[in-house]
N, CA, C, O and CB atoms as a CASP TS submission, in Angstrom:
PFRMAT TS
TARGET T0000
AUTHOR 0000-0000-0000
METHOD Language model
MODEL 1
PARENT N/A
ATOM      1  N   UNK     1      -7.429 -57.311 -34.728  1.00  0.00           N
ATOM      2  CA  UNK     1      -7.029 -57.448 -33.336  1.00  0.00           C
ATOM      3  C   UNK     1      -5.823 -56.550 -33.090  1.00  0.00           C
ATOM      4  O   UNK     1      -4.707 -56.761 -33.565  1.00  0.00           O
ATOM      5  CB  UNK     1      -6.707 -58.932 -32.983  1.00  0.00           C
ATOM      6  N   UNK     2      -6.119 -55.631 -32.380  1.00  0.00           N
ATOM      7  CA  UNK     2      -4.573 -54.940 -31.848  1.00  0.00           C
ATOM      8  C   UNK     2      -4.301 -55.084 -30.253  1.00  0.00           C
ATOM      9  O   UNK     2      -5.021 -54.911 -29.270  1.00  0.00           O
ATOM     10  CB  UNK     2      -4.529 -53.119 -32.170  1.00  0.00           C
ATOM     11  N   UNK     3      -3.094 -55.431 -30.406  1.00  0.00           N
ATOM     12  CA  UNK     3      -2.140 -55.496 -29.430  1.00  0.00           C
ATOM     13  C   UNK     3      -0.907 -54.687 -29.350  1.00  0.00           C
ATOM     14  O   UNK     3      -0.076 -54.340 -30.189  1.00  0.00           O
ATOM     15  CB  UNK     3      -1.802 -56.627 -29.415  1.00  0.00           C
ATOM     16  N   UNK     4      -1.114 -54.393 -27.436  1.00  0.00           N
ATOM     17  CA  UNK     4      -0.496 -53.437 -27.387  1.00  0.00           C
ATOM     18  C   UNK     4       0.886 -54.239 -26.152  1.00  0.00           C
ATOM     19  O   UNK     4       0.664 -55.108 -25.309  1.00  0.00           O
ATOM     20  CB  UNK     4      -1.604 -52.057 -26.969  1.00  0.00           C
ATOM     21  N   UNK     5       1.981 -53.696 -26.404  1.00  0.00           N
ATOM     22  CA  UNK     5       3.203 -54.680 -25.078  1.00  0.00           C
ATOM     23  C   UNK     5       3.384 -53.110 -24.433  1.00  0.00           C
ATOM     24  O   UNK     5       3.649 -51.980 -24.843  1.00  0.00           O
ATOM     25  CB  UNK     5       5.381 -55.769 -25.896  1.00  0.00           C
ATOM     26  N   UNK     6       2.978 -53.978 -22.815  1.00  0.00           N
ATOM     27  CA  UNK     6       3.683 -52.423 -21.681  1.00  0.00           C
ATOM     28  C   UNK     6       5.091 -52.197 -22.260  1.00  0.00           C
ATOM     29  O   UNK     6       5.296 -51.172 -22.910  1.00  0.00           O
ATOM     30  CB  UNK     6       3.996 -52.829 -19.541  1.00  0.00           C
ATOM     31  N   UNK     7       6.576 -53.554 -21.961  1.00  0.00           N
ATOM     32  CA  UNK     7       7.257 -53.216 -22.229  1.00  0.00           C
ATOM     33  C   UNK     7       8.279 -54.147 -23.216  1.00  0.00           C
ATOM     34  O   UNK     7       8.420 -55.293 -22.789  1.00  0.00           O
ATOM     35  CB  UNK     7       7.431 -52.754 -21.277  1.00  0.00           C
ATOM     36  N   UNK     8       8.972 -53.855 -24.396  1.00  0.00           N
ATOM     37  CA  UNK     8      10.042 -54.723 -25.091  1.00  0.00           C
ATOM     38  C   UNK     8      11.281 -54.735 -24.078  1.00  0.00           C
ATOM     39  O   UNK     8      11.574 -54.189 -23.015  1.00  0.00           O
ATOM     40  CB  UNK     8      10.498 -54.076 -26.654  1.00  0.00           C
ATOM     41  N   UNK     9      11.743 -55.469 -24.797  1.00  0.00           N
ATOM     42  CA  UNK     9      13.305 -55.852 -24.665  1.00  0.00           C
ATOM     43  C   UNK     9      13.851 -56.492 -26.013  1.00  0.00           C
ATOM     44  O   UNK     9      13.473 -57.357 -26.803  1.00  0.00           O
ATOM     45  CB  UNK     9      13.546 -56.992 -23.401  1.00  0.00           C
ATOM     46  N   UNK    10      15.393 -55.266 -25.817  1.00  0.00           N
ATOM     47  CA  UNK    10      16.160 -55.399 -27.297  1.00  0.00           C
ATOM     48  C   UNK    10      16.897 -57.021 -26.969  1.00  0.00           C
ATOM     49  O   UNK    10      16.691 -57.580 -25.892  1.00  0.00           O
ATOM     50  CB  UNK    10      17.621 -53.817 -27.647  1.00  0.00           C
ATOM     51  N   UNK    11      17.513 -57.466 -27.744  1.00  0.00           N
ATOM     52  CA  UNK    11      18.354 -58.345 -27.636  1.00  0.00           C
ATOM     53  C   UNK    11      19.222 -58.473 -26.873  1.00  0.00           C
ATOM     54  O   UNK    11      19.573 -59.613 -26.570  1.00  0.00           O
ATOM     55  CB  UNK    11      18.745 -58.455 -28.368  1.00  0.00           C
ATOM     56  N   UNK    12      19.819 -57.411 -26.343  1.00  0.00           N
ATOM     57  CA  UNK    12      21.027 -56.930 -25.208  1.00  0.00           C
ATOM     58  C   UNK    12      20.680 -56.529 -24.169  1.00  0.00           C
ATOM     59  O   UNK    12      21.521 -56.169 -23.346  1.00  0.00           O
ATOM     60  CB  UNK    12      21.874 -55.913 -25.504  1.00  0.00           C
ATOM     61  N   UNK    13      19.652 -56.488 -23.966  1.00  0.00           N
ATOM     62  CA  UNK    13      18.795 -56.545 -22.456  1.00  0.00           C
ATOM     63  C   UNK    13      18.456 -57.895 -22.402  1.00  0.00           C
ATOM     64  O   UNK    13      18.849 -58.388 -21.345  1.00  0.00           O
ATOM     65  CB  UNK    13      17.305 -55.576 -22.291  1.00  0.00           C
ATOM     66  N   UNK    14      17.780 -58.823 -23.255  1.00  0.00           N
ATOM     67  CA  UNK    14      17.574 -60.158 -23.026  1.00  0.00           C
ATOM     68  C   UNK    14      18.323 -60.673 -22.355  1.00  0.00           C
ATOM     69  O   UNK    14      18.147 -61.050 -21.197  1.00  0.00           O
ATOM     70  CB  UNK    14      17.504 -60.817 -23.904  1.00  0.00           C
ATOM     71  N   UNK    15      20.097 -60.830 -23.580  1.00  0.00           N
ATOM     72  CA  UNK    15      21.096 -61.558 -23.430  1.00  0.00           C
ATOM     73  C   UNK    15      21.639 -60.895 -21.401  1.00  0.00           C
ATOM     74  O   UNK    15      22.114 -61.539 -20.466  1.00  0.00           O
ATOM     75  CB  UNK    15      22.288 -61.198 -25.057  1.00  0.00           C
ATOM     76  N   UNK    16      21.304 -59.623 -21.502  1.00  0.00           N
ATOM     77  CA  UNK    16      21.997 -59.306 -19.742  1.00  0.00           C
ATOM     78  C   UNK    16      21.018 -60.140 -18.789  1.00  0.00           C
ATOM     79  O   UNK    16      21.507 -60.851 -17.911  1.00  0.00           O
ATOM     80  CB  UNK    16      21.888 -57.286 -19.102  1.00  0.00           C
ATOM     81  N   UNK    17      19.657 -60.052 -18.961  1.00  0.00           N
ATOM     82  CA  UNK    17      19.104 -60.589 -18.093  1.00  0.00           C
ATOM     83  C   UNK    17      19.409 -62.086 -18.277  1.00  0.00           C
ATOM     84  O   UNK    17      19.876 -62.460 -17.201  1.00  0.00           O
ATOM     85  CB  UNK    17      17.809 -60.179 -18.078  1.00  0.00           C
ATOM     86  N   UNK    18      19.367 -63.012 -19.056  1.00  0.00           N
ATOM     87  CA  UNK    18      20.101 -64.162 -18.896  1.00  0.00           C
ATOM     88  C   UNK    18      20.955 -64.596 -18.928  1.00  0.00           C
ATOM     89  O   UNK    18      21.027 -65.817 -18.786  1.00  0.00           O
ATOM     90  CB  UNK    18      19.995 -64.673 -19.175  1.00  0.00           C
ATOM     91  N   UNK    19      22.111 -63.781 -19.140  1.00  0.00           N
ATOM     92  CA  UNK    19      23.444 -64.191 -18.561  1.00  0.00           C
ATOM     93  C   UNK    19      24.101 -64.650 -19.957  1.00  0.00           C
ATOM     94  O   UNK    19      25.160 -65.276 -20.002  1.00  0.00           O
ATOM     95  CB  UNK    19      23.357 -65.481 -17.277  1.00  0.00           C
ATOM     96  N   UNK    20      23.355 -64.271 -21.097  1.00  0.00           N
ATOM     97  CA  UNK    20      23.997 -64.925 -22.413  1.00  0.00           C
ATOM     98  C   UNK    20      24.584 -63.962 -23.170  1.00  0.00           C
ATOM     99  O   UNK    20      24.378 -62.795 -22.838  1.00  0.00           O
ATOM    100  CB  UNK    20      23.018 -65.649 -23.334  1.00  0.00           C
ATOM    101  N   UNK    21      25.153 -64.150 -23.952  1.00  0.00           N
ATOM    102  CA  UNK    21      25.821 -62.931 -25.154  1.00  0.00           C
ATOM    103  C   UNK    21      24.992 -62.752 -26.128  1.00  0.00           C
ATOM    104  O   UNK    21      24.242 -63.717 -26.275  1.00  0.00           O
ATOM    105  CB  UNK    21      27.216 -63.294 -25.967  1.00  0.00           C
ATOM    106  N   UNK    22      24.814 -61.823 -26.918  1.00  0.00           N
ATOM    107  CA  UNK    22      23.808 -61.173 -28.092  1.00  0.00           C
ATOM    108  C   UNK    22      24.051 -62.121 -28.518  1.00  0.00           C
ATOM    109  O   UNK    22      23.168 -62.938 -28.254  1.00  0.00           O
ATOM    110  CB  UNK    22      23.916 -59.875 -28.993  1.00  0.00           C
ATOM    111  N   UNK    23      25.024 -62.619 -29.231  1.00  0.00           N
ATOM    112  CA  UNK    23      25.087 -63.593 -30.396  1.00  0.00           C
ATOM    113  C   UNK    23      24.254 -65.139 -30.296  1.00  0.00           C
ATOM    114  O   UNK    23      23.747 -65.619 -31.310  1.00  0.00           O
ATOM    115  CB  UNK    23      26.680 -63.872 -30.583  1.00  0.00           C
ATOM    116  N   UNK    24      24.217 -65.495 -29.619  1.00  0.00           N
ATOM    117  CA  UNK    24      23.519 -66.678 -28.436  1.00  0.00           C
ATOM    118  C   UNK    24      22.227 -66.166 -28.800  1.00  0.00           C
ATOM    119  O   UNK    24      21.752 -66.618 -29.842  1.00  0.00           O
ATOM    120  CB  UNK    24      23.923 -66.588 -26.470  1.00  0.00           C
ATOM    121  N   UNK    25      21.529 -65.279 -28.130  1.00  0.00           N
ATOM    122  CA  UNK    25      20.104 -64.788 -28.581  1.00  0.00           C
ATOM    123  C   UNK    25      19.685 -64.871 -29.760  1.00  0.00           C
ATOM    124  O   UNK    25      18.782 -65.613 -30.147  1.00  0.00           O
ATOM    125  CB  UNK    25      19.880 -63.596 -28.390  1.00  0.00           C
ATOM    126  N   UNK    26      20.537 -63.847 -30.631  1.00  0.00           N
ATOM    127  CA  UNK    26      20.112 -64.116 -32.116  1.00  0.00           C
ATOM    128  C   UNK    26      20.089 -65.610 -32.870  1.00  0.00           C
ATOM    129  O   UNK    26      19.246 -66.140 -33.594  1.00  0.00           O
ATOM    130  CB  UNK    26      21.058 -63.295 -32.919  1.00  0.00           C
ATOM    131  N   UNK    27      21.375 -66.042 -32.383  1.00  0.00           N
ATOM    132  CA  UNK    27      20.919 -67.678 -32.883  1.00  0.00           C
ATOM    133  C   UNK    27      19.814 -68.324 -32.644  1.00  0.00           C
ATOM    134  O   UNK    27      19.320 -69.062 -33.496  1.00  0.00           O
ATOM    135  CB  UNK    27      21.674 -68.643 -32.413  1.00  0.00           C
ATOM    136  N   UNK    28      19.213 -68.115 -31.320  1.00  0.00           N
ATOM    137  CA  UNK    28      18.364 -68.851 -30.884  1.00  0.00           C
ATOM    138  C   UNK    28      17.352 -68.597 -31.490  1.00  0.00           C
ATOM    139  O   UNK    28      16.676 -69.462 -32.048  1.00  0.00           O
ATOM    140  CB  UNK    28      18.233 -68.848 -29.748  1.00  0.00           C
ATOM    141  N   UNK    29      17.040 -67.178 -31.478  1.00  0.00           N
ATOM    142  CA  UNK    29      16.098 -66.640 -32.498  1.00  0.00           C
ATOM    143  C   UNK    29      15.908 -66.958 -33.658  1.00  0.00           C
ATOM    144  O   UNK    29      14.790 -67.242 -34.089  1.00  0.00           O
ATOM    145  CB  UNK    29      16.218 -65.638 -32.685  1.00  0.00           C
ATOM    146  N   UNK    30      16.881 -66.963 -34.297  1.00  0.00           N
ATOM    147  CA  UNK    30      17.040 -67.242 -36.077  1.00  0.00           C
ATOM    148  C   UNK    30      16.510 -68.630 -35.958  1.00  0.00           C
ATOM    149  O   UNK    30      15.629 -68.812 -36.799  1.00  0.00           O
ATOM    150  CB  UNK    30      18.877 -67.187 -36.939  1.00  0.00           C
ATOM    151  N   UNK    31      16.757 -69.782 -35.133  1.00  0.00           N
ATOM    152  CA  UNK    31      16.093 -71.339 -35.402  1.00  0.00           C
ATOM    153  C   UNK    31      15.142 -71.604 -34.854  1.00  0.00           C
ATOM    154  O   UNK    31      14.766 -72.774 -34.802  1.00  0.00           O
ATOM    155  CB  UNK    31      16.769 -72.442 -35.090  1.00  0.00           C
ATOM    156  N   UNK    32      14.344 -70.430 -34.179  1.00  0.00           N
ATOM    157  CA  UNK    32      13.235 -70.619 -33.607  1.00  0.00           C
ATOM    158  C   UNK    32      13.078 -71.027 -32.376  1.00  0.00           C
ATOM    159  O   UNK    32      11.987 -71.582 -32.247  1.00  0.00           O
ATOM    160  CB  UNK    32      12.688 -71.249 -34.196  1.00  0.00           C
ATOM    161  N   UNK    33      13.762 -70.991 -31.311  1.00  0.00           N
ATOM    162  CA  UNK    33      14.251 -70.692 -29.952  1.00  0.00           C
ATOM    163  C   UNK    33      13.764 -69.626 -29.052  1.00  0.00           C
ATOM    164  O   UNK    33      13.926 -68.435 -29.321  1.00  0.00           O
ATOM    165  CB  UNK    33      15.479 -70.457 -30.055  1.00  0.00           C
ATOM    166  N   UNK    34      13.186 -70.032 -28.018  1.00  0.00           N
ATOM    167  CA  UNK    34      13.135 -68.496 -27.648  1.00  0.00           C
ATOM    168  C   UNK    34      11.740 -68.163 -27.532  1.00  0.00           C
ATOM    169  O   UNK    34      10.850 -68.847 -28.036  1.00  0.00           O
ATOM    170  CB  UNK    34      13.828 -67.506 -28.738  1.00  0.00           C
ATOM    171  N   UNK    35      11.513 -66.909 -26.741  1.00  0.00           N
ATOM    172  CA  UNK    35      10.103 -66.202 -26.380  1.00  0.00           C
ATOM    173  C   UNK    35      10.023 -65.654 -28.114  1.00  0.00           C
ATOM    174  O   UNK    35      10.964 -65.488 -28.890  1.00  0.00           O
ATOM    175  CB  UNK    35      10.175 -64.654 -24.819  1.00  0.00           C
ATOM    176  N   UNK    36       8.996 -65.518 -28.279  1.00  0.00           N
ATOM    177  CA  UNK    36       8.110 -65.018 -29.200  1.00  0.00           C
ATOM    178  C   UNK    36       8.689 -63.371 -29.172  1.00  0.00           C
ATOM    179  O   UNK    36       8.728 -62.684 -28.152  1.00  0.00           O
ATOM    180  CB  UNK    36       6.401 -65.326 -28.719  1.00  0.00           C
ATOM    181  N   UNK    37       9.090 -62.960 -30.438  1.00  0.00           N
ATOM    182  CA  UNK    37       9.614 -61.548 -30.568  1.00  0.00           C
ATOM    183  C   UNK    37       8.451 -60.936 -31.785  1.00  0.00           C
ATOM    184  O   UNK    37       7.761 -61.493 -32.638  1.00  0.00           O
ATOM    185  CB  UNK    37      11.494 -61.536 -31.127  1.00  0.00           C
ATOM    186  N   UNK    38       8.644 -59.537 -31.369  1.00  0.00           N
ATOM    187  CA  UNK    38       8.080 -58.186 -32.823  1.00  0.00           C
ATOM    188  C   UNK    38       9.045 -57.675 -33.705  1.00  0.00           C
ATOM    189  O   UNK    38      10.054 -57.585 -33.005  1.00  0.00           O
ATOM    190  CB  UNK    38       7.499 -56.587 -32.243  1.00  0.00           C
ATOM    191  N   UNK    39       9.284 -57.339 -34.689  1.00  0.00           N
ATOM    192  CA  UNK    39      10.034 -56.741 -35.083  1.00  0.00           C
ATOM    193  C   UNK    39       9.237 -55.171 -36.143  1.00  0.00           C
ATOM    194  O   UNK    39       8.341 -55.048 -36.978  1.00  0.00           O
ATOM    195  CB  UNK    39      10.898 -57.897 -35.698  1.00  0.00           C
ATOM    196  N   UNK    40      10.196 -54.287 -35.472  1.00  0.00           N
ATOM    197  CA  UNK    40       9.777 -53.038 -35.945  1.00  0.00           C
ATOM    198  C   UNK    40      10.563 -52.531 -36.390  1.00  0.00           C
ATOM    199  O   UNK    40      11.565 -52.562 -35.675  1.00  0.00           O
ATOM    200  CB  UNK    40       9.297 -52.277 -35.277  1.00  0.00           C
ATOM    201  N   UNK    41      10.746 -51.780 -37.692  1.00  0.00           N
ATOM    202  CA  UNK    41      11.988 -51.317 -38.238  1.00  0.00           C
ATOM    203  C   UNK    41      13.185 -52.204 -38.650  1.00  0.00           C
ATOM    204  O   UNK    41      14.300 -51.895 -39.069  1.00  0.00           O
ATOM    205  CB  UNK    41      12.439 -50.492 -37.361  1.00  0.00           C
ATOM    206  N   UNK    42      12.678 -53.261 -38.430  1.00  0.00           N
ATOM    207  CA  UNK    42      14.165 -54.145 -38.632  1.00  0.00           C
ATOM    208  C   UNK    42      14.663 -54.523 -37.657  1.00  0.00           C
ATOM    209  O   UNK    42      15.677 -55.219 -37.608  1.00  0.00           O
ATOM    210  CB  UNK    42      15.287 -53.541 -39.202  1.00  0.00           C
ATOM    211  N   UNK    43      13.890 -54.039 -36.542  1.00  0.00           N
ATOM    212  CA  UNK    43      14.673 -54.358 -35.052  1.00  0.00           C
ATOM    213  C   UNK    43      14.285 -55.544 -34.528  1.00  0.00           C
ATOM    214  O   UNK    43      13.067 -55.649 -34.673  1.00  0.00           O
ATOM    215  CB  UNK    43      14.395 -53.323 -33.876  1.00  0.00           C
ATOM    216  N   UNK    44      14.715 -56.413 -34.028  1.00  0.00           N
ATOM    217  CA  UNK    44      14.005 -57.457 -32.875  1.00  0.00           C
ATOM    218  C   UNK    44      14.064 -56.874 -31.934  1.00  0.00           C
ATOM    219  O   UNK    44      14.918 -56.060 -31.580  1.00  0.00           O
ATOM    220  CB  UNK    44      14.534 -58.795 -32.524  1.00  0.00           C
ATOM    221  N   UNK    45      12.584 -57.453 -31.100  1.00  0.00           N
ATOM    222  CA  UNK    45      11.913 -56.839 -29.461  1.00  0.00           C
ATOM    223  C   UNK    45      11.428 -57.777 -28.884  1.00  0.00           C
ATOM    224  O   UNK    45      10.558 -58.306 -29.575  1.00  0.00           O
ATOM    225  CB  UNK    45      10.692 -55.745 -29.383  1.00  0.00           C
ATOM    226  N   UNK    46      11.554 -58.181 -28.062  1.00  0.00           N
ATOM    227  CA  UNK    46      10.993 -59.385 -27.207  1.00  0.00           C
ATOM    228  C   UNK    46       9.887 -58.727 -25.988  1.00  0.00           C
ATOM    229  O   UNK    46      10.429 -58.365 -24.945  1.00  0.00           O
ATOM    230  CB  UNK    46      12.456 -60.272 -26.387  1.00  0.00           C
ATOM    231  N   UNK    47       8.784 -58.609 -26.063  1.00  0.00           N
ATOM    232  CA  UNK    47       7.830 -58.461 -25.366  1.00  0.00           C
ATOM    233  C   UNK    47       7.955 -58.954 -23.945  1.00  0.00           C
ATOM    234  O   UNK    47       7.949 -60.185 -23.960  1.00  0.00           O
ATOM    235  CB  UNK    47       6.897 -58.952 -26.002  1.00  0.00           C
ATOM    236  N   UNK    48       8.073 -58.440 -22.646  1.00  0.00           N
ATOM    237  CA  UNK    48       8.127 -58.804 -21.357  1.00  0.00           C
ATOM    238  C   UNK    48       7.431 -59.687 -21.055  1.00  0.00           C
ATOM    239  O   UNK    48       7.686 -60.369 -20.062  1.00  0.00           O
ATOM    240  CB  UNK    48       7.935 -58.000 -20.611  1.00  0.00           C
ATOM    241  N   UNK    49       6.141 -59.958 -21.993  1.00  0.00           N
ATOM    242  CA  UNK    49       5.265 -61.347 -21.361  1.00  0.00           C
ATOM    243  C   UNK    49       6.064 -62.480 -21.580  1.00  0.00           C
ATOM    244  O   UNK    49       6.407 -63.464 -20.924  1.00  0.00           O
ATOM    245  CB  UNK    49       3.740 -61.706 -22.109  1.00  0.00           C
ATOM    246  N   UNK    50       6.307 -61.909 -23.030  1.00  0.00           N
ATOM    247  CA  UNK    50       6.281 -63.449 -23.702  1.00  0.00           C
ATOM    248  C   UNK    50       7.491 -63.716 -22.910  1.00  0.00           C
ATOM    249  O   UNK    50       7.340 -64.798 -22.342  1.00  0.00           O
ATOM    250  CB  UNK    50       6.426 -63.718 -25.602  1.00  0.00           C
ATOM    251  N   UNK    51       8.728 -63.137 -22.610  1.00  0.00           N
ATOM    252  CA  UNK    51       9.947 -63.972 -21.777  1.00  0.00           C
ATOM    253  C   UNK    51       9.502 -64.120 -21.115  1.00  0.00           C
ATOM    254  O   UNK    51       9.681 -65.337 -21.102  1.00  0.00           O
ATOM    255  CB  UNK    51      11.131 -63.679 -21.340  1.00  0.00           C
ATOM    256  N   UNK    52       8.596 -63.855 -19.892  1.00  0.00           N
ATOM    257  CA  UNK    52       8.503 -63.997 -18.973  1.00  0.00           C
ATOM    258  C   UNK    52       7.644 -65.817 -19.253  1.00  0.00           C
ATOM    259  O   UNK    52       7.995 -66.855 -18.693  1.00  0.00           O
ATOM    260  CB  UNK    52       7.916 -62.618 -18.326  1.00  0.00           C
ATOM    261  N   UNK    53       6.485 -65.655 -20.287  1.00  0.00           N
ATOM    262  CA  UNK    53       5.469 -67.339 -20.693  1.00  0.00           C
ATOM    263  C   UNK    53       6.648 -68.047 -20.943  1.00  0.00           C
ATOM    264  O   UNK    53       6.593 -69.208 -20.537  1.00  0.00           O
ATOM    265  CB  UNK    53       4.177 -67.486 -22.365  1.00  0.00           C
ATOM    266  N   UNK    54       7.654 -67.737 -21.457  1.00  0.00           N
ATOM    267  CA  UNK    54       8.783 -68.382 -22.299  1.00  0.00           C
ATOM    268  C   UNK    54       9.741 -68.760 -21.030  1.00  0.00           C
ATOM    269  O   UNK    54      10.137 -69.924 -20.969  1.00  0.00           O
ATOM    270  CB  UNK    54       9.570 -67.239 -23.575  1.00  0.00           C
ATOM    271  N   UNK    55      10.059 -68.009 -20.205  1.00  0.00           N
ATOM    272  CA  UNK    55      10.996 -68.548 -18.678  1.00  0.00           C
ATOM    273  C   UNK    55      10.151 -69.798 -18.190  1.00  0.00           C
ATOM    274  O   UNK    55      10.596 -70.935 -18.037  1.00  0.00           O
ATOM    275  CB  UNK    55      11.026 -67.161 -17.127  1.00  0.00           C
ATOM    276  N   UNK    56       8.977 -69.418 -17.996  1.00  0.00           N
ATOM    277  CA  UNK    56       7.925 -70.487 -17.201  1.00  0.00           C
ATOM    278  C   UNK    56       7.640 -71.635 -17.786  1.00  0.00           C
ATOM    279  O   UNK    56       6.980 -72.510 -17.226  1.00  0.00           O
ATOM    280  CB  UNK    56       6.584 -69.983 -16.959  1.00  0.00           C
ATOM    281  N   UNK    57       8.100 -71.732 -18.940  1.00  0.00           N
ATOM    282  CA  UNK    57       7.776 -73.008 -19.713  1.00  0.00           C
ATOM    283  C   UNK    57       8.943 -73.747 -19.920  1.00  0.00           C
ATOM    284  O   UNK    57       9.086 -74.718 -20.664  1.00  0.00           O
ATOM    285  CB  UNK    57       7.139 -72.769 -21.046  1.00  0.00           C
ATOM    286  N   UNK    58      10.212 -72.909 -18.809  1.00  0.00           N
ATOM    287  CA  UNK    58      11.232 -73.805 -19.205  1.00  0.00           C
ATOM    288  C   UNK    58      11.692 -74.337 -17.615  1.00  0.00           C
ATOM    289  O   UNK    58      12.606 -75.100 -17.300  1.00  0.00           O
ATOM    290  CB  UNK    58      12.515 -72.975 -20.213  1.00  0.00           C
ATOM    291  N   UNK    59      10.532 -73.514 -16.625  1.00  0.00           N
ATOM    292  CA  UNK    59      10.634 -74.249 -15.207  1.00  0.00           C
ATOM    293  C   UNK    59      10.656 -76.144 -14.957  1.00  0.00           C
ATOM    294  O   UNK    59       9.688 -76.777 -15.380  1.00  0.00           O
ATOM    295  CB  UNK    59       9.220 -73.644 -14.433  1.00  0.00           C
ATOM    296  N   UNK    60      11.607 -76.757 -14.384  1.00  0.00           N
ATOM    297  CA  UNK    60      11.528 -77.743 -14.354  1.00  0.00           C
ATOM    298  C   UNK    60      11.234 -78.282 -12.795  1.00  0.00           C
ATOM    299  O   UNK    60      11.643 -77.627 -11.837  1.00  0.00           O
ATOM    300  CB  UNK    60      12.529 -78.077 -15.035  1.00  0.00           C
ATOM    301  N   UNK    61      10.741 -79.110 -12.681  1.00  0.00           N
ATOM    302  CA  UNK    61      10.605 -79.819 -11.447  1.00  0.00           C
ATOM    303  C   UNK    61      11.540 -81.188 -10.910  1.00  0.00           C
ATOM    304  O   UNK    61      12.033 -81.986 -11.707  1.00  0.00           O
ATOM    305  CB  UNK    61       9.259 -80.197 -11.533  1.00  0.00           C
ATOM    306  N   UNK    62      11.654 -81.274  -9.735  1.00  0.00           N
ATOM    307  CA  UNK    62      13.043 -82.343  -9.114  1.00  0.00           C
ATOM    308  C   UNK    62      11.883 -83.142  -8.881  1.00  0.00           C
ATOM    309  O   UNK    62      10.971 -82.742  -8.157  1.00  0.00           O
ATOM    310  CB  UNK    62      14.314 -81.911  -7.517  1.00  0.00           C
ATOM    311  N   UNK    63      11.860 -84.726  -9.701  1.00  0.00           N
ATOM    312  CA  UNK    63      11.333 -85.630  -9.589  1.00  0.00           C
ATOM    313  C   UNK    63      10.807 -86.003  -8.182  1.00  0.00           C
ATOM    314  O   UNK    63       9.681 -86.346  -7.821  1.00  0.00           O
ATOM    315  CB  UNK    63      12.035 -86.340 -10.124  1.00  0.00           C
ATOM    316  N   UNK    64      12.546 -85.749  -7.146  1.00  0.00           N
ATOM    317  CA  UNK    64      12.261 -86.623  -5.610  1.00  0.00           C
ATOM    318  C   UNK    64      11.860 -85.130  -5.126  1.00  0.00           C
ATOM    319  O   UNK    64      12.232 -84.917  -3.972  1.00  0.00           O
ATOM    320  CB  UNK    64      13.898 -87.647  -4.548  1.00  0.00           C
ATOM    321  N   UNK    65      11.225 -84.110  -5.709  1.00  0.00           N
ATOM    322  CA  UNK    65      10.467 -83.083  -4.615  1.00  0.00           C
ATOM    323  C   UNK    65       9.458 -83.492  -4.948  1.00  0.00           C
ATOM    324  O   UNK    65       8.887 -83.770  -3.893  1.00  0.00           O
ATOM    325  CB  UNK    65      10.521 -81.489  -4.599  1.00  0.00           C
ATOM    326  N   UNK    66       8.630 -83.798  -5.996  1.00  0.00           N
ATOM    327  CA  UNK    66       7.170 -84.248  -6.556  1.00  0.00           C
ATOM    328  C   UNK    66       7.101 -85.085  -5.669  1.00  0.00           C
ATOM    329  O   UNK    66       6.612 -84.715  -4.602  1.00  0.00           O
ATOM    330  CB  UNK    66       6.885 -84.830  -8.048  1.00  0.00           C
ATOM    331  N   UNK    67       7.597 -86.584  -5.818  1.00  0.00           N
ATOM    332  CA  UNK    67       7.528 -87.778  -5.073  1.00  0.00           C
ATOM    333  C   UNK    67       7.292 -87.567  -3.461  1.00  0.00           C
ATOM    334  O   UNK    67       6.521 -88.266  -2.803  1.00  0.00           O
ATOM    335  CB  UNK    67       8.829 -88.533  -5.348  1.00  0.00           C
ATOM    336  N   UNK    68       7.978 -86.627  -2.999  1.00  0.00           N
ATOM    337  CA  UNK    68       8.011 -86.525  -1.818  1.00  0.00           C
ATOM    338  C   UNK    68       6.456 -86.250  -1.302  1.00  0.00           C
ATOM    339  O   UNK    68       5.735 -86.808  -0.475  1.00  0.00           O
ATOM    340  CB  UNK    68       9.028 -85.536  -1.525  1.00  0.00           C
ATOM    341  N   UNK    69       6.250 -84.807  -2.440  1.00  0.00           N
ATOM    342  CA  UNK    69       4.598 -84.337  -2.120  1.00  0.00           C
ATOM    343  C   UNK    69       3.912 -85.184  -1.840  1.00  0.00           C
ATOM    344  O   UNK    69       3.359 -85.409  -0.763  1.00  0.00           O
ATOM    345  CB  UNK    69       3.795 -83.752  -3.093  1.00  0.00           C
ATOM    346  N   UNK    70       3.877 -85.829  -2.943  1.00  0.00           N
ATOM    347  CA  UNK    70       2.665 -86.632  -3.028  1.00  0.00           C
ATOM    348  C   UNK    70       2.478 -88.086  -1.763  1.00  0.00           C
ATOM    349  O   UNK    70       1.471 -88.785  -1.644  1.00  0.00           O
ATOM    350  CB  UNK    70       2.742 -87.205  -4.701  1.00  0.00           C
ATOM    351  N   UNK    71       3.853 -88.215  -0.909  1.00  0.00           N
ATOM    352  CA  UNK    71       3.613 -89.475   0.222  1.00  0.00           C
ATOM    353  C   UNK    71       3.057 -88.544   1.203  1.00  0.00           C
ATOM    354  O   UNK    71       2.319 -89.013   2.070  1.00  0.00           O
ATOM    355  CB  UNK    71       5.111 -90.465   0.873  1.00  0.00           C
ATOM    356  N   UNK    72       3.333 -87.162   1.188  1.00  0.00           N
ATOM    357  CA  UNK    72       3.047 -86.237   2.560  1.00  0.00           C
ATOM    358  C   UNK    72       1.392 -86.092   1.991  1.00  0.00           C
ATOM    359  O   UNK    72       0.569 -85.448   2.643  1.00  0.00           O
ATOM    360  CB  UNK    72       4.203 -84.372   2.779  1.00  0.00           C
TER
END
């Protein structure tokens, strides 16, 4: 099976787009935290999907907006 990613992201593009510091990332990484990464050369790369499956799975919902739906 080959797979191909449009685009990575290093660790320091991650950490900018979420507002965290490299070091934060890599931890998270190292305990298993985190979107699903490649590593090439030694490098970690985080694949644009997977943050992106990995953001969406950390979407939460406001109980009294559900509740609300469901009387309307």
């Amino acid at each position: 099976m080959h797979t191909t990613f449009n685009s990575l992201l290093s660790q320091r593009e991650l950490a900018q787009r979420w507002g965290r510091t490299e070091s934060a990332i890599s931890l998270a990484t190292a305990v298993g935290a985190g979107p699903r990464y490649v590593k090439i050369d030694g490098a970690i790369r985080y694949p644009v999907e997977e943050v992106q499956r990995y953001e969406r799975s950390c979407l939460y919902f406001d109980p009294a907006e559900v509740a609300l739906q469901t009387v309307n």
